[in-house]
N, C-alpha and C positions, 0 to 999 in steps of 0.2 A: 865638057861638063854638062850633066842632065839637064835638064827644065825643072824646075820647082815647083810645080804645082799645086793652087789654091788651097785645095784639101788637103795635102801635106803639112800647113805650117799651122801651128797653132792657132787655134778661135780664142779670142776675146770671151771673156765668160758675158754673157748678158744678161743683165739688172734684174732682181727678181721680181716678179708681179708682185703687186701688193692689192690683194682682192679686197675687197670690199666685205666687210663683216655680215652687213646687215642683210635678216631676213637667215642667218645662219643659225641653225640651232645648238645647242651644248655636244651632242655628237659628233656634228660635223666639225667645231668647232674644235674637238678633242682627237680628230681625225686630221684635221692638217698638220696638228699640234706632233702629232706621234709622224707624219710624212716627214716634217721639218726636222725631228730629232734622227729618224734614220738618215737622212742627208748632212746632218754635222756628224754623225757617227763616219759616214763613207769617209768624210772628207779629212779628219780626222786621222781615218785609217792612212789616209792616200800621202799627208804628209807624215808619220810614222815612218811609211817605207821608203821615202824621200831621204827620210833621217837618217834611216838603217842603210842607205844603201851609198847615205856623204860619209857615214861613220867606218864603212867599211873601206871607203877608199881610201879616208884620211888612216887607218891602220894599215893598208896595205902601202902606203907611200910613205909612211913616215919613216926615218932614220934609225937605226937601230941605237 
């Protein structure tokens, strides 16, 4: 049987920074803002096809 290797097996997701506001302007501040929405959009998408892809199994195994 193979060896397993570290980078083979799933990473822990790591805790998000939580920067510090101040001294941020309205821009930047509307700029993390828009970062942070496309990162729930990714993630979003990522279980979707998680979904689509339980959904398809559970169709292709179920009982007629």
């Amino acid at each position: 049987m193979p060896a397993i290797h570290d980078e083979e097996l799933p990473r822990r997701r790591q805790a998000l920074e939580k920067p510090r506001f101040d001294g941020w302007d309205v821009a930047q501040l509307q700029d993390y803002i828009a970062e942070l929405k496309d990162e729930i959009t990714r993630a979003e998408a990522a279980i979707g096809a998680r979904n689509d892809h339980r959904a398809a199994a559970e169709a292709f195994f179920r009982k007629p």
